[in-house]
C-alpha positions in Angstrom: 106.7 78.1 108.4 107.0 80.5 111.4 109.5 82.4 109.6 107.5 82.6 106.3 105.0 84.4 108.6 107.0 86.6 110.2 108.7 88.2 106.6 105.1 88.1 105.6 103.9 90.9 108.1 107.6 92.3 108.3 106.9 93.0 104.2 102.9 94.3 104.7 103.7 96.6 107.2 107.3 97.8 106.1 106.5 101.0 105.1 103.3 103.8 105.3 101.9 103.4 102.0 101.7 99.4 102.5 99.7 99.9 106.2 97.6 102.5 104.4 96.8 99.7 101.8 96.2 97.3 104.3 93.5 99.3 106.1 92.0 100.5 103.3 91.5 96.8 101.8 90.5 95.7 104.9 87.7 98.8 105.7 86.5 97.5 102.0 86.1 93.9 102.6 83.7 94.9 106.0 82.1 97.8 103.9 81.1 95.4 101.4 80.1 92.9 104.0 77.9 95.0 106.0 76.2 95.8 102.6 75.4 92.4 102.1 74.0 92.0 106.1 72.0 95.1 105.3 70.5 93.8 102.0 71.7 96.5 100.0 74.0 94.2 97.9 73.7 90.5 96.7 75.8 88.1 98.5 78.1 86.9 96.0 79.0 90.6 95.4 80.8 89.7 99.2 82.3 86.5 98.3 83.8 88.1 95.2 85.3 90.4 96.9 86.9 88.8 99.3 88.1 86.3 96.8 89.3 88.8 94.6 90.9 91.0 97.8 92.8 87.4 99.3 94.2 87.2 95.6 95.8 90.5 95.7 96.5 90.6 99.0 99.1 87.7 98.7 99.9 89.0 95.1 101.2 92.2 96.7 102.8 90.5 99.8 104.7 88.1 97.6 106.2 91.1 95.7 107.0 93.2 98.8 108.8 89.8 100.1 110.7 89.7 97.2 111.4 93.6 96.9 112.6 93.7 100.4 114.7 90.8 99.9 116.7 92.1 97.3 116.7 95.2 98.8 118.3 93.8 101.9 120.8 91.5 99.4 121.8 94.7 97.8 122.6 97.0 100.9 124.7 93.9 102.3 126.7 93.6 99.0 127.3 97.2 98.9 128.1 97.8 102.5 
């Protein structure tokens, strides 16, 4: 399990455009949730978001993992 974790954050932060997403989906969720705290949006507009956010979220990661494996597979063939 520990190492499930570990290739999880090695794959979200691997490269720029992934910690760019990361922030940016993050900066999102809390937009949207201060919304909700203000009263300027209903509440399941929150939970919908995060739901929806959590779902692509380990979407993505689950790709990278994969990407970055065979990535990895294919440079140690090669080399």
């Amino acid at each position: 399990m520990l190492n499930y974790f570990r290739e999880t954050q090695e794959a979200r932060f691997a490269t720029r455009a992934r910690r760019i997403y990361g922030y940016v989906s993050v900066g999102f969720v809390v937009a949207v949730g201060v919304l909700v705290i203000a009263g300027l949006a209903p509440v399941w507009t929150s939970w919908t978001i995060l739901g929806v956010s959590c779902v692509l979220d380990a979407f993505l990661t689950r790709k990278w993992i994969r990407e970055d494996a065979l990535r990895a597979y294919r440079s140690d063939r090669a080399g």
